[in-house]
MDAnalysis code that builds the backbone (N, CA, C; Angstrom):
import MDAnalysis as mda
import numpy as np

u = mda.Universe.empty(387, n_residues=129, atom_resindex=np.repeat(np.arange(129), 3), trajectory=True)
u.add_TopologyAttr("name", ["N", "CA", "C"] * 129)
u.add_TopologyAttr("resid", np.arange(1, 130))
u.add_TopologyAttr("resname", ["UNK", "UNK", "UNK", "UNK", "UNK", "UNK", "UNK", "UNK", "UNK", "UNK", "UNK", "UNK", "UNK", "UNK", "UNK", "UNK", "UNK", "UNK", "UNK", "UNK", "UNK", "UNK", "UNK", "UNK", "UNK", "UNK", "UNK", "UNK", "UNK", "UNK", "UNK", "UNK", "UNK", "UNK", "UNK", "UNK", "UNK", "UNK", "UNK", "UNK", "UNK", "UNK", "UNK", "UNK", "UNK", "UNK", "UNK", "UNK", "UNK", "UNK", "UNK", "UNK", "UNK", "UNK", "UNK", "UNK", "UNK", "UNK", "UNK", "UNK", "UNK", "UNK", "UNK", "UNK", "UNK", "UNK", "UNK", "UNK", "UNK", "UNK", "UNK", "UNK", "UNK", "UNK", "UNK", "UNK", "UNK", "UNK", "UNK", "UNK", "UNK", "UNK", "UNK", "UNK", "UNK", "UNK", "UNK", "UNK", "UNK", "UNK", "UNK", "UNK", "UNK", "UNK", "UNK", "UNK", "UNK", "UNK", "UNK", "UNK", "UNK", "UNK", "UNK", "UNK", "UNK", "UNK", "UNK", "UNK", "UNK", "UNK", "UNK", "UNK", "UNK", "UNK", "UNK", "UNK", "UNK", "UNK", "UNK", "UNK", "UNK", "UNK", "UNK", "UNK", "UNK", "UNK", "UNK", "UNK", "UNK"])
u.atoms.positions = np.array([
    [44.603, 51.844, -54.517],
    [43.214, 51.432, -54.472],
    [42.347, 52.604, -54.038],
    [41.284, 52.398, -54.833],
    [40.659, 54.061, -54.256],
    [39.585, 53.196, -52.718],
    [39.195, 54.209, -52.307],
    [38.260, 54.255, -50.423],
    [36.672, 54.149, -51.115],
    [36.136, 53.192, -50.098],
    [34.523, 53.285, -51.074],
    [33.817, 54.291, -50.710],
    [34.222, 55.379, -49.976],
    [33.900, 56.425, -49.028],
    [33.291, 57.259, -50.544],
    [32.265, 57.776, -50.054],
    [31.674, 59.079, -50.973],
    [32.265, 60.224, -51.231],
    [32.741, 61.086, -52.339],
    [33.247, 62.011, -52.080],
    [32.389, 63.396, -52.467],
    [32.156, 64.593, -51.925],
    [31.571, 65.486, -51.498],
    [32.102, 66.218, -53.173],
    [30.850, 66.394, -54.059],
    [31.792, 67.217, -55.156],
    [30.567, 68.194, -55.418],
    [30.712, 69.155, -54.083],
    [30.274, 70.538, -53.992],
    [28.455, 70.552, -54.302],
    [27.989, 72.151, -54.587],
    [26.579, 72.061, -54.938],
    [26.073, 72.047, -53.387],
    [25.058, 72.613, -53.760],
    [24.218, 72.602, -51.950],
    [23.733, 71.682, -51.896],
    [23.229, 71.399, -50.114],
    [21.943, 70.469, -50.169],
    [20.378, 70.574, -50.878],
    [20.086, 71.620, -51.264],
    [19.062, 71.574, -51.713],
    [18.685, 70.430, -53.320],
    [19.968, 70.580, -54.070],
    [20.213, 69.883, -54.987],
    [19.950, 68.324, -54.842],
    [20.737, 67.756, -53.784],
    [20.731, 66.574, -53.276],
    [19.539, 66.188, -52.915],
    [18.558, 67.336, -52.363],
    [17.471, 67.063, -51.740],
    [16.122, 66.580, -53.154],
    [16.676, 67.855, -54.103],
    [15.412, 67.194, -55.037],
    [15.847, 65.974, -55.280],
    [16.957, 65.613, -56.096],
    [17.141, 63.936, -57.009],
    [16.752, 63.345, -56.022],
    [16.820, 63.314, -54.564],
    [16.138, 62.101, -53.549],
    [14.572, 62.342, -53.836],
    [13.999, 63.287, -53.454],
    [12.454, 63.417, -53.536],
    [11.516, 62.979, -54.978],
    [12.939, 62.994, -55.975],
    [12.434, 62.543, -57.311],
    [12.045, 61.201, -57.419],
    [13.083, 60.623, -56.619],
    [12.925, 59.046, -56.811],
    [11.631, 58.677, -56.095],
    [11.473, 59.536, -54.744],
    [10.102, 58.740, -53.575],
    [8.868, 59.717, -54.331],
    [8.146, 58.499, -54.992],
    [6.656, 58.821, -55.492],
    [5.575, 58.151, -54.750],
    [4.520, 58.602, -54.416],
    [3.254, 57.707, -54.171],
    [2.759, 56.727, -54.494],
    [2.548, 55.530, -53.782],
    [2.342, 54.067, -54.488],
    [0.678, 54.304, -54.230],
    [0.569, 53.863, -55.079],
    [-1.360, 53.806, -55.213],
    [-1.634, 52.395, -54.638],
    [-2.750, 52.415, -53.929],
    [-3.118, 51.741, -53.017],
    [-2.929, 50.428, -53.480],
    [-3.670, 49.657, -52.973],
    [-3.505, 48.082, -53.430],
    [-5.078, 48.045, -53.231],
    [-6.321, 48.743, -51.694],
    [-6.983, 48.243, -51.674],
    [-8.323, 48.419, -52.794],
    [-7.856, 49.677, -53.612],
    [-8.888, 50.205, -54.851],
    [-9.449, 50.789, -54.308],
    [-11.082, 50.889, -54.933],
    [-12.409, 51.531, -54.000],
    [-13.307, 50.465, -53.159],
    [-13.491, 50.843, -52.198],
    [-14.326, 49.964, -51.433],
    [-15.540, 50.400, -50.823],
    [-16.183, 49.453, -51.335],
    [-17.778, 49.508, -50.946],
    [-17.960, 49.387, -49.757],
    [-18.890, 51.378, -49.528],
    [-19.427, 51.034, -48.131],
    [-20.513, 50.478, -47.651],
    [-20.922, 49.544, -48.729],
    [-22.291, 48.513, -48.394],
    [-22.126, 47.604, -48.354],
    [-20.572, 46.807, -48.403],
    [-20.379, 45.622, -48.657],
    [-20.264, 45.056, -47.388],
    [-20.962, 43.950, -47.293],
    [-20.735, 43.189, -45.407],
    [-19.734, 42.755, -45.166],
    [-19.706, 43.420, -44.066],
    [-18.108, 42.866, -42.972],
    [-18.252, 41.563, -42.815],
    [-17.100, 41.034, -42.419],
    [-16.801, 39.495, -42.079],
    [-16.897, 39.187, -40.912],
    [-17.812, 38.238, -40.290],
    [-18.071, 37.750, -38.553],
    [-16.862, 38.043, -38.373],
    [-16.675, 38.178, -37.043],
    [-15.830, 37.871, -35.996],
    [-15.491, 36.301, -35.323],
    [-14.118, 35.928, -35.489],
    [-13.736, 34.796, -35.039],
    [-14.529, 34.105, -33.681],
    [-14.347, 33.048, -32.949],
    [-15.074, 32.943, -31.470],
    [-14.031, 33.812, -30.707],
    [-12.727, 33.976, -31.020],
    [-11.965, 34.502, -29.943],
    [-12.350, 36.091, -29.902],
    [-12.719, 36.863, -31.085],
    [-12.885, 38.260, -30.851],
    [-14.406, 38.701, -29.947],
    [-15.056, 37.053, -29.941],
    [-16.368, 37.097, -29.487],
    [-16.490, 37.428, -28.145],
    [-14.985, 36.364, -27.994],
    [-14.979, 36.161, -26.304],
    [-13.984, 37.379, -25.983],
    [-13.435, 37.881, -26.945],
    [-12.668, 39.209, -26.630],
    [-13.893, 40.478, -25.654],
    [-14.669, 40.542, -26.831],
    [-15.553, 41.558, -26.558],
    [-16.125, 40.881, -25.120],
    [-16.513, 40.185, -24.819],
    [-17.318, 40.055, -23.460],
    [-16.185, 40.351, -22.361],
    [-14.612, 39.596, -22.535],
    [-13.874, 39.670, -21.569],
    [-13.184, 41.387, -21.363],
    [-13.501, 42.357, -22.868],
    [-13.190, 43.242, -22.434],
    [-13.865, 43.945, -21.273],
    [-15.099, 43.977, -21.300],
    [-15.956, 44.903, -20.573],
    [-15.616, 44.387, -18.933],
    [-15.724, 42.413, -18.812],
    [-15.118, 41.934, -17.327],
    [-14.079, 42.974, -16.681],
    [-12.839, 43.108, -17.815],
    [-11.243, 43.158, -17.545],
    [-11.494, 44.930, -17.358],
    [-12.283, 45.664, -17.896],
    [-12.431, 47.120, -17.515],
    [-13.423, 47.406, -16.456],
    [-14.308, 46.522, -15.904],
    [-15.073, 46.646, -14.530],
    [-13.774, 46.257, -13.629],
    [-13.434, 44.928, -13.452],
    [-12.381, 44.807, -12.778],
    [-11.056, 46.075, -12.256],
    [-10.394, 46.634, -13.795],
    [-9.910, 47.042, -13.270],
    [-9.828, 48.784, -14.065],
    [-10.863, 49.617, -13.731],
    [-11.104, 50.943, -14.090],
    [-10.035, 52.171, -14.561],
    [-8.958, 51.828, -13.650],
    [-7.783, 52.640, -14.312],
    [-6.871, 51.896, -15.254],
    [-6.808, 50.924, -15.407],
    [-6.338, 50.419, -16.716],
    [-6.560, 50.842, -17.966],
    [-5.271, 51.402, -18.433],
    [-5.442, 52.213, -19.582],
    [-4.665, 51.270, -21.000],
    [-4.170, 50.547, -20.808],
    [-2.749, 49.523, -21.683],
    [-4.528, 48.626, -22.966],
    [-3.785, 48.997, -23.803],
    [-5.098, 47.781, -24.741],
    [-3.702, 46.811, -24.397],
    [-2.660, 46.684, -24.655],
    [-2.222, 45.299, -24.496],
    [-1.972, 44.630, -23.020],
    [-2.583, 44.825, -22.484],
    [-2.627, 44.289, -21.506],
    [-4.006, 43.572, -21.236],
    [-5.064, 44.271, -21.756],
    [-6.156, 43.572, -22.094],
    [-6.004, 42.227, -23.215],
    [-5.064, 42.220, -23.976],
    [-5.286, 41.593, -24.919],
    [-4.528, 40.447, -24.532],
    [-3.412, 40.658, -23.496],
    [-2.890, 39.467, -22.746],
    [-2.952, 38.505, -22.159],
    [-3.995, 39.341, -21.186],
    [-4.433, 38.442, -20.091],
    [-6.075, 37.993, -20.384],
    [-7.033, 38.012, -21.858],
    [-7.726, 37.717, -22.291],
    [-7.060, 36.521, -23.392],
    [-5.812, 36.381, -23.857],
    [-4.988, 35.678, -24.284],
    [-4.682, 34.067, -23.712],
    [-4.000, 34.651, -22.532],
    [-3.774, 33.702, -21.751],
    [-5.615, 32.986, -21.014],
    [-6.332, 33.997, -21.093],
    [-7.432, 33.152, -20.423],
    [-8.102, 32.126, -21.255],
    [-8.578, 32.717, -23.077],
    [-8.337, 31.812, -24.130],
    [-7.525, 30.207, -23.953],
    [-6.234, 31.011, -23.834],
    [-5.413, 29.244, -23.919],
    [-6.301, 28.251, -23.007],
    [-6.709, 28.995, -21.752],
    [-6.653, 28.194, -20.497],
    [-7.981, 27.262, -20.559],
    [-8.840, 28.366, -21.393],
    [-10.194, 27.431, -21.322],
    [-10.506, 26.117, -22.079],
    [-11.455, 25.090, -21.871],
    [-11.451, 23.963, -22.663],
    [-12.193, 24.374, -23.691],
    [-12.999, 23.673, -24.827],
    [-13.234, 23.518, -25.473],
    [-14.824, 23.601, -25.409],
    [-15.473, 23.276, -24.189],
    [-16.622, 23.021, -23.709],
    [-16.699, 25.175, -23.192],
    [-16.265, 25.642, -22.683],
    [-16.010, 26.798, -22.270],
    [-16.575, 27.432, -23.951],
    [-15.508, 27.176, -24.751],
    [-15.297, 28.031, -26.003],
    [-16.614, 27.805, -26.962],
    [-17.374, 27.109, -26.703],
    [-18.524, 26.612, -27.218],
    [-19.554, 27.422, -27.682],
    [-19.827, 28.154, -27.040],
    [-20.583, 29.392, -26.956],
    [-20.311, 30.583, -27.360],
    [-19.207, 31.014, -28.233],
    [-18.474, 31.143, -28.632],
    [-18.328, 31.618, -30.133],
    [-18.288, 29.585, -29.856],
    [-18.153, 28.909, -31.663],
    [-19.387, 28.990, -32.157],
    [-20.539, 28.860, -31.323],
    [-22.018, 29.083, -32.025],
    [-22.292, 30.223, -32.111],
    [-21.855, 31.316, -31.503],
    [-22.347, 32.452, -31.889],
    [-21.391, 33.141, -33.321],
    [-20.533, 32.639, -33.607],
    [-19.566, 32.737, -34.642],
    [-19.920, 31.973, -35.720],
    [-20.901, 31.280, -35.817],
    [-21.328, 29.911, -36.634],
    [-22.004, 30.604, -37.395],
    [-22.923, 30.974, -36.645],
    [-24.649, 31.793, -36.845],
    [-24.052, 33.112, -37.374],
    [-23.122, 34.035, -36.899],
    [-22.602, 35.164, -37.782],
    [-22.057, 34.768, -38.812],
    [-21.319, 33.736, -39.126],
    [-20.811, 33.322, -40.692],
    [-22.154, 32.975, -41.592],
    [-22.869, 32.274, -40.847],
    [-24.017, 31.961, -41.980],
    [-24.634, 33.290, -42.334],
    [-24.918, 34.463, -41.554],
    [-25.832, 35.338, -41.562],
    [-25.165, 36.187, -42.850],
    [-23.609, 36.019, -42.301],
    [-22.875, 37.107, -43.068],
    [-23.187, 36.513, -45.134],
    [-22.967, 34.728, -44.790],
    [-22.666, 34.353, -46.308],
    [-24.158, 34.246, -46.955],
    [-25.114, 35.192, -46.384],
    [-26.307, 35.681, -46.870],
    [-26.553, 36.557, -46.936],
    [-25.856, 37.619, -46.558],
    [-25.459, 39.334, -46.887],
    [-24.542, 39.091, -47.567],
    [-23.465, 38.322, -48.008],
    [-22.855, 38.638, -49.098],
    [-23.209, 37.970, -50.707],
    [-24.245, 36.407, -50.493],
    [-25.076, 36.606, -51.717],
    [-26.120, 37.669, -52.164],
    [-26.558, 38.402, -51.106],
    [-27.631, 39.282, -51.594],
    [-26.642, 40.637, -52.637],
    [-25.622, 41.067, -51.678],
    [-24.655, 41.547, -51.933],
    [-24.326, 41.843, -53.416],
    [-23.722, 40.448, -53.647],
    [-23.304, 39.626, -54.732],
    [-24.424, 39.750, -55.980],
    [-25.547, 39.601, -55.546],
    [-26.876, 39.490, -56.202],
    [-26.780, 41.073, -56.993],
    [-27.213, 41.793, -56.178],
    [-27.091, 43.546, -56.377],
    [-25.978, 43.823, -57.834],
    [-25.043, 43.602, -56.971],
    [-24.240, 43.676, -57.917],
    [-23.707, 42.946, -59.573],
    [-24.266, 41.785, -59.240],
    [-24.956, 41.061, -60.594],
    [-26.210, 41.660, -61.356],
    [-27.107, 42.565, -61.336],
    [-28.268, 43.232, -61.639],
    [-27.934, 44.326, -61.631],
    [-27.009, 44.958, -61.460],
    [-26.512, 45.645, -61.898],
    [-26.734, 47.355, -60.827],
    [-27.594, 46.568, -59.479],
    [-27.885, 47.936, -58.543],
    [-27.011, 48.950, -58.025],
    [-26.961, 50.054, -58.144],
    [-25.810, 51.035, -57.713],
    [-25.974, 50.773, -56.253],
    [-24.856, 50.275, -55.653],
    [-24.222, 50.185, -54.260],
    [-23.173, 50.783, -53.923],
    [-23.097, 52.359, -53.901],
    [-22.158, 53.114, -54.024],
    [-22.702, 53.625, -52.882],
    [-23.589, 53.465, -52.170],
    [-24.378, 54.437, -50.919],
    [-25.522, 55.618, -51.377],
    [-25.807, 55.377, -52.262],
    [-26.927, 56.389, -53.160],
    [-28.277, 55.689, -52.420],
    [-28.404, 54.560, -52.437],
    [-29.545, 53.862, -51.996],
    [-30.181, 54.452, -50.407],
    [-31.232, 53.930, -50.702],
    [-32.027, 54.352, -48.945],
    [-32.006, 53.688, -48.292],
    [-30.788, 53.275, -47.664],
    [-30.998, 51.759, -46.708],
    [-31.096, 52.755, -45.475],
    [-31.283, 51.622, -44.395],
    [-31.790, 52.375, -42.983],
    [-30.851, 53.184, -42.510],
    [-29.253, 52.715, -42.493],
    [-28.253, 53.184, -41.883],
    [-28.307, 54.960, -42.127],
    [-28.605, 55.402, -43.526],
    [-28.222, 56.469, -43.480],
    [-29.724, 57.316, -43.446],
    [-31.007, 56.794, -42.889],
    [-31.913, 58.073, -42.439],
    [-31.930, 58.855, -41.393],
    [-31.980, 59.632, -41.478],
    [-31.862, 60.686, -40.075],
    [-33.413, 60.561, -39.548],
    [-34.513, 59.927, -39.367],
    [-35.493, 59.763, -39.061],
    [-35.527, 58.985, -38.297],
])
């Protein structure tokens, strides 16, 4: 019976090295091109209450350097709160979804009319004035 063991039939490594490098090619993206005018998506209530509890959790405690440790014990404070707590929260997350699904019909609009939204335009973001 022959051994399933590989057997060594001479030639340098360099040889070996191209047929491997032949096979690994570059996969082209998945995400395409993406528009840098296109509106971001609100933030959940929890990233809402993230952001406020970060700034608490870094007054508190100044040499804390760990992001997961922030993200833990803002975790666990999440679970802990009721529903009445998270409220404030959920409305400010409400009001960013609506705002957003009116930046993305205008969006949408543009791009139905056919406006170049490639960043050529003069929106405010990019005046130096």
């Amino acid at each position: 019976m022959k051994d399933n063991k590989r057997q060594f039939h001479g030639g340098n490594s360099d040889d070996r090295l191209k047929t491997k490098n032949k096979k690994v090619e570059k996969k082209k993206s998945k995400k395409g091109n993406i528009d840098p005018n296109k509106p971001k998506r609100p933030a959940s209530p929890f990233f809402l209450f993230l952001d406020d509890f970060r700034r608490e959790f870094n007054a508190a405690n100044p040499d804390n350097k760990s992001v997961g440790a922030v993200g833990k014990a803002a975790g666990k404070k999440w679970k802990s709160m009721t529903e009445e707590d998270k409220e404030p929260f959920a409305a400010l997350a409400r009001s960013k979804k609506s705002e957003y699904a009116m930046n993305i019909q205008q969006y949408n609009m543009k791009l139905a009319n056919g406006t170049n939204t490639t960043g050529d335009d003069d929106s405010d973001k990019h005046k130096a004035d």
